[in-house]
MIDOSE-1310 file (N, C-alpha, C; in nm, 2 decimals, decimal comma, always signed):
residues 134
xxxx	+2,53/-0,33/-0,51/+2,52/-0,26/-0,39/+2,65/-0,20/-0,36; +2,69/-0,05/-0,35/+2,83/+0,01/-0,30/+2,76/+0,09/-0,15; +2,84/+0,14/-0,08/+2,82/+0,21/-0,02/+2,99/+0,27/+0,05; +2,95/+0,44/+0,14/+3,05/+0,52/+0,20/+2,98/+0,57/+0,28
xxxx	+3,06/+0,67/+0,35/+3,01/+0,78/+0,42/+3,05/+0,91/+0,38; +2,93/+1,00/+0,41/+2,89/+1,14/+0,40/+2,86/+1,18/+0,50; +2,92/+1,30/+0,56/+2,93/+1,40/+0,66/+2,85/+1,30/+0,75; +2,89/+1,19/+0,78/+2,92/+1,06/+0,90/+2,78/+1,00/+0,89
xxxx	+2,75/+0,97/+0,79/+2,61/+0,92/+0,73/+2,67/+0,81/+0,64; +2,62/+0,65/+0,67/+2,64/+0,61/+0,60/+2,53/+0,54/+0,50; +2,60/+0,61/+0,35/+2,46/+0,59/+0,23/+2,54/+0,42/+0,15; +2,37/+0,42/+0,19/+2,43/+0,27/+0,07/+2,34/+0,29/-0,07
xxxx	+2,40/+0,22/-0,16/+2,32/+0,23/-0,29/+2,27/+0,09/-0,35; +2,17/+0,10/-0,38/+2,10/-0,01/-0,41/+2,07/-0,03/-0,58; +2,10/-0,09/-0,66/+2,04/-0,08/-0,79/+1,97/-0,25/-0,81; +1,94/-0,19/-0,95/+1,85/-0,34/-0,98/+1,72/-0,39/-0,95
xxxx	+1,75/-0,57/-0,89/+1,60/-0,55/-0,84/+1,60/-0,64/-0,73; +1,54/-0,59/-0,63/+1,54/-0,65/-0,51/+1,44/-0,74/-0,46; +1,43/-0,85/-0,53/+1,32/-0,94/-0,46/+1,34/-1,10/-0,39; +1,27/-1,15/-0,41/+1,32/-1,32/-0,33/+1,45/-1,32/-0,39
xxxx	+1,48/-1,35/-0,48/+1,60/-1,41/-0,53/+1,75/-1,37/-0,50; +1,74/-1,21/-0,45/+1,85/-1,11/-0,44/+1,84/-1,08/-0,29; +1,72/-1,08/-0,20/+1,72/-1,01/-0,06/+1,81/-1,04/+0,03; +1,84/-1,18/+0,04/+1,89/-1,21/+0,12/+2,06/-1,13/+0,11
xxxx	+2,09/-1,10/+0,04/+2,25/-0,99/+0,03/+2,22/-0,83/+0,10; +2,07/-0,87/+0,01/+2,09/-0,67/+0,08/+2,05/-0,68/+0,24; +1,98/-0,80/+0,29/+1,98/-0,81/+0,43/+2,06/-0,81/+0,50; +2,15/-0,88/+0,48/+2,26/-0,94/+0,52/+2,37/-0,80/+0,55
xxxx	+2,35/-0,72/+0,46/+2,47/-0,63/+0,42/+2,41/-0,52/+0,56; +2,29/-0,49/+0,52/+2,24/-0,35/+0,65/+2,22/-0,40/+0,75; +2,20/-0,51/+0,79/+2,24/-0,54/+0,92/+2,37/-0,58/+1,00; +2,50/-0,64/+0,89/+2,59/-0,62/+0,96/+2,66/-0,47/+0,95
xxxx	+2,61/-0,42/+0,86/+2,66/-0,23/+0,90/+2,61/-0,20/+1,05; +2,46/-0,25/+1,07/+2,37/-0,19/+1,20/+2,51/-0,24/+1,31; +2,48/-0,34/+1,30/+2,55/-0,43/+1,39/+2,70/-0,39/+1,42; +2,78/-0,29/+1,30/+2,90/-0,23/+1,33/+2,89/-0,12/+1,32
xxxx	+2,80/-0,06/+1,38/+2,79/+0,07/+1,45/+2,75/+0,17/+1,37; +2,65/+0,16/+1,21/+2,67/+0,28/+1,16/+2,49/+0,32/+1,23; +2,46/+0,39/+1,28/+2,33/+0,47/+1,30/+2,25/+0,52/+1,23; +2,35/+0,61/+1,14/+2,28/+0,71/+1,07/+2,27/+0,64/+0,92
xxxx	+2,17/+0,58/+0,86/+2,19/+0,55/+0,75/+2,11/+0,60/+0,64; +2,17/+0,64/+0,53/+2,06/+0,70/+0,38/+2,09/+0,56/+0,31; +1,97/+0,47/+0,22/+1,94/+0,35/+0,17/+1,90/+0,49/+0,04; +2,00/+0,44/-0,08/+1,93/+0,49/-0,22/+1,86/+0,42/-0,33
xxxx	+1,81/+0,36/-0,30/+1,73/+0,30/-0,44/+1,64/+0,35/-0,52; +1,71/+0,41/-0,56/+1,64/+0,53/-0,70/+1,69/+0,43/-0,84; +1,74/+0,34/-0,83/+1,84/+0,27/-0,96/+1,75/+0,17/-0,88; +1,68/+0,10/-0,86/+1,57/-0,03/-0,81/+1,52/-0,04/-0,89
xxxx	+1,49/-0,12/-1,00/+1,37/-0,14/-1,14/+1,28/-0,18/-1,09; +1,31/-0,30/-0,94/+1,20/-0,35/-0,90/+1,23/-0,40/-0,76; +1,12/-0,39/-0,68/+1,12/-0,41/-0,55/+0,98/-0,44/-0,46; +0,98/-0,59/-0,41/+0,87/-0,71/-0,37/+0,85/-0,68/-0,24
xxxx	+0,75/-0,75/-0,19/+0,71/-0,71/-0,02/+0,87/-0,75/+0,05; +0,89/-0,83/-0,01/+1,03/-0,88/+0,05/+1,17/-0,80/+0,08; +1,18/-0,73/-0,02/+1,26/-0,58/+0,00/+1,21/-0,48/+0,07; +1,10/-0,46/+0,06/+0,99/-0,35/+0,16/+1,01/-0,41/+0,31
xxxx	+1,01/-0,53/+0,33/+1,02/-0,59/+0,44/+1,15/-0,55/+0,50; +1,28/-0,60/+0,41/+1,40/-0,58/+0,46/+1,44/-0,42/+0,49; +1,37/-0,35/+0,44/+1,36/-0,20/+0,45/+1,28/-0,17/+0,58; +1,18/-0,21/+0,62/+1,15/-0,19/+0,72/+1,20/-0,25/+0,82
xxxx	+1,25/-0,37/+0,85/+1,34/-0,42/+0,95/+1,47/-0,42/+1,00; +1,55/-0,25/+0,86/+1,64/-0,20/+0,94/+1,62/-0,07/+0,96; +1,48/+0,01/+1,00/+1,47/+0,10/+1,01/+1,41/+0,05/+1,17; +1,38/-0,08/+1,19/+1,35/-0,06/+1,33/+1,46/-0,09/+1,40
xxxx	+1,59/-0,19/+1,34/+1,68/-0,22/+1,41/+1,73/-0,10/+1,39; +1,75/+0,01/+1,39/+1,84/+0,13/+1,40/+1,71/+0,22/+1,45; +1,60/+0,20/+1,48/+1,55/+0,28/+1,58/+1,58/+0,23/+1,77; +1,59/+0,09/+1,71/+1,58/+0,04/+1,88/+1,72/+0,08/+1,90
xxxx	+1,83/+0,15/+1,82/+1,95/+0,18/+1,86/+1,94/+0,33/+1,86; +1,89/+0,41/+1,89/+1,81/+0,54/+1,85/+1,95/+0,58/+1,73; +1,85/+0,51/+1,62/+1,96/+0,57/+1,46/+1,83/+0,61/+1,45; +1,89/+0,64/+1,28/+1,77/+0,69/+1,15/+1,80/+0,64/+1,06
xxxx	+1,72/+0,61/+0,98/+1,74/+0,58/+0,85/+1,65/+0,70/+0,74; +1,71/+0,70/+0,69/+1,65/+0,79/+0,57/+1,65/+0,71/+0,42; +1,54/+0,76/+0,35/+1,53/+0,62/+0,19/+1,56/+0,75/+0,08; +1,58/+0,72/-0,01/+1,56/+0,79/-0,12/+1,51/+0,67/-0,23
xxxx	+1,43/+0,75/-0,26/+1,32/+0,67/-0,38/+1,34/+0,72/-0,53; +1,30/+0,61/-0,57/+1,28/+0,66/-0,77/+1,23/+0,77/-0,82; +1,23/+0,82/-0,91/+1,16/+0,95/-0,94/+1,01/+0,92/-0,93; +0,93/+1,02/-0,98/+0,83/+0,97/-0,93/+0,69/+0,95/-1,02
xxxx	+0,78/+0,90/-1,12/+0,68/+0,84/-1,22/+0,74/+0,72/-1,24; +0,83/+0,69/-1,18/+0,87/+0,53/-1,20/+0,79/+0,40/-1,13; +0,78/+0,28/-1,22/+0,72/+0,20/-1,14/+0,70/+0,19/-0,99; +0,87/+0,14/-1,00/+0,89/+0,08/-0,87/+0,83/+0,21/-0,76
xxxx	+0,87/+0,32/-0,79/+0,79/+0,39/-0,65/+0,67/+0,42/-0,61; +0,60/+0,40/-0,73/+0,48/+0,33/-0,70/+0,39/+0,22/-0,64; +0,50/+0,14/-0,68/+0,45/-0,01/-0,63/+0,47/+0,04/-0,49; +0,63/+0,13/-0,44/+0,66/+0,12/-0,29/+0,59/+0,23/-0,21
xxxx	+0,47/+0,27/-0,33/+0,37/+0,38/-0,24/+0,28/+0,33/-0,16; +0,18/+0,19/-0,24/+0,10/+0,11/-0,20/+0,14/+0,05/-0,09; +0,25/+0,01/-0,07/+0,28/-0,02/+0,08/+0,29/+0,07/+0,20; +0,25/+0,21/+0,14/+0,29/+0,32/+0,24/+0,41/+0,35/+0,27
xxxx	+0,53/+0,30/+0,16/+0,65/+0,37/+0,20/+0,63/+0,53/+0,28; +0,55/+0,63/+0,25/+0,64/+0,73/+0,26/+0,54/+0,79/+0,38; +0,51/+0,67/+0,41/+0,45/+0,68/+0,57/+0,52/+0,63/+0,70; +0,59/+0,57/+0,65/+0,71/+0,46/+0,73/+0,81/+0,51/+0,76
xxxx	+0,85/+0,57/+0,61/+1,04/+0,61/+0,64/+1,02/+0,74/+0,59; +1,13/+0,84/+0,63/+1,16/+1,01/+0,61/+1,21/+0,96/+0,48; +1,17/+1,00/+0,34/+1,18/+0,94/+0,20/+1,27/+1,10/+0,14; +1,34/+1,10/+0,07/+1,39/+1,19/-0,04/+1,38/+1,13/-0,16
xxxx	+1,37/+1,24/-0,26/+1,46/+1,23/-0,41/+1,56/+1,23/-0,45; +1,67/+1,23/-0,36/+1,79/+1,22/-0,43/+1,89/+1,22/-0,24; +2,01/+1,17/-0,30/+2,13/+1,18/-0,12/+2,14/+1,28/-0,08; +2,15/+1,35/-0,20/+2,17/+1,53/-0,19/+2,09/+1,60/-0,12
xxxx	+1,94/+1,58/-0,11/+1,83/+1,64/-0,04/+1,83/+1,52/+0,13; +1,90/+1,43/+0,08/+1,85/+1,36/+0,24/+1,94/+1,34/+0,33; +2,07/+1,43/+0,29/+2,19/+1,49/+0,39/+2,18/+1,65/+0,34; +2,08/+1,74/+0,30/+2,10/+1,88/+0,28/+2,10/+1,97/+0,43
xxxx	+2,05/+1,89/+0,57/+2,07/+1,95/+0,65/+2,19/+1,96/+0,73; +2,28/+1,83/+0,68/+2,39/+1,81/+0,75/+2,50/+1,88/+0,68; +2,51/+1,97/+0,50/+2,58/+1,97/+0,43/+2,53/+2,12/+0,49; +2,44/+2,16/+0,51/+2,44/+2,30/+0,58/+2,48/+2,29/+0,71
xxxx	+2,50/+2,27/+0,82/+2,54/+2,24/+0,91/+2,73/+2,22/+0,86; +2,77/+2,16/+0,78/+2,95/+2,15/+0,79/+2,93/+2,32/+0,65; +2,86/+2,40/+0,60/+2,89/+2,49/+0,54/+2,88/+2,63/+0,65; +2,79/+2,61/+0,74/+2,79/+2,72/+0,85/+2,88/+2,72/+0,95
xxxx	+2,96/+2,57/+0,97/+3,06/+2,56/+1,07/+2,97/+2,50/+1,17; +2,90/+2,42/+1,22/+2,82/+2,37/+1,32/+2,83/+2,25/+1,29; +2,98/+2,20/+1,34/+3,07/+2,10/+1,35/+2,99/+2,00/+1,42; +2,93/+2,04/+1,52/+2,90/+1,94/+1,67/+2,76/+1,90/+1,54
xxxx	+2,69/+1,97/+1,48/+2,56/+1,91/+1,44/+2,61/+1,75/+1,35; +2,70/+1,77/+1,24/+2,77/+1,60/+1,17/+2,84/+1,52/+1,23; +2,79/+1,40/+1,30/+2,88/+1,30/+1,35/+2,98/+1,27/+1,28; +3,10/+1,27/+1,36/+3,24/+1,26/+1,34/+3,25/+1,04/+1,27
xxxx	+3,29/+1,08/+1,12/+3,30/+0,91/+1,06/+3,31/+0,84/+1,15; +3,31/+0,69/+1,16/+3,39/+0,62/+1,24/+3,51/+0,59/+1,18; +3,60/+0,51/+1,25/+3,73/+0,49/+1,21/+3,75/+0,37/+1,16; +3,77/+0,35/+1,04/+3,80/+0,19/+0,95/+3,65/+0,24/+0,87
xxxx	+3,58/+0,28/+0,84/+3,49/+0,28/+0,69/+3,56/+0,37/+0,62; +3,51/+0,25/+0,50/+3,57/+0,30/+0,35/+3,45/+0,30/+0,27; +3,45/+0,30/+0,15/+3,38/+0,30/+0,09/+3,40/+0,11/-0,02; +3,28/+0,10/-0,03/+3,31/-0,04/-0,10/+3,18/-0,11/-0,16
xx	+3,18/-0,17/-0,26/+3,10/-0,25/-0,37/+3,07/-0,45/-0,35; +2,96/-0,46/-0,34/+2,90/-0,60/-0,34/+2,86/-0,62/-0,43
């Protein structure tokens, strides 16, 4: 799991496989971000080989803890003939969360926004994130 910030979005990346045995890290990790102020978050798990009700779960339980904080979360998913995004169809992922194909399309309104100059539209980073690997 690495994660930084983009035009004050903070994306985390997820690879591998996220089920009982692993969740407890990636819980752990998005809720002390929530908890240190990031709002705006893109979760990429396009690199997920596999992912159990139990990741689905932790995915849904920081999209409500950053809604009761009025954030967003945004997902980007596997391509779309991969397993895993299938499995994460059956659950109704892309009824839940604002889902992309890629980080690129799920900050393309903010990357237009700092190319037209509509500064006020991209939250300004916070101060102390870096970018970093778990």
């Amino acid at each position: 799991m690495s994660y930084g910030e983009r035009y004050g979005w903070t994306v985390v990346q997820v690879a591998g496989e996220v089920d009982i045995s692993g969740v407890a890290a990636l819980r752990e990790r998005l809720q002390r971000l929530v908890t240190d102020g990031c709002l705006r978050m893109v979760v990429d798990i396009s690199r997920v080989d596999f992912c159990d009700s139990t990741g689905f779960a932790v995915l849904v339980a920081t999209r409500r803890m950053l809604a009761s904080r009025d954030g967003q979360l945004r997902l980007v998913l596997p391509g779309p003939d991969v397993h895993t995004r299938k499995i994460l169809q059956l659950f109704g992922i892309e009824r839940i969360f604002d889902v992309h194909d890629s980080v690129d399309d799920a900050l393309a309104d903010l990357r237009e926004a700092v190319l037209t100059g509509e500064a006020d539209a991209v939250p300004r980073p916070r101060e102390g994130t870096r970018a970093t690997t778990d």
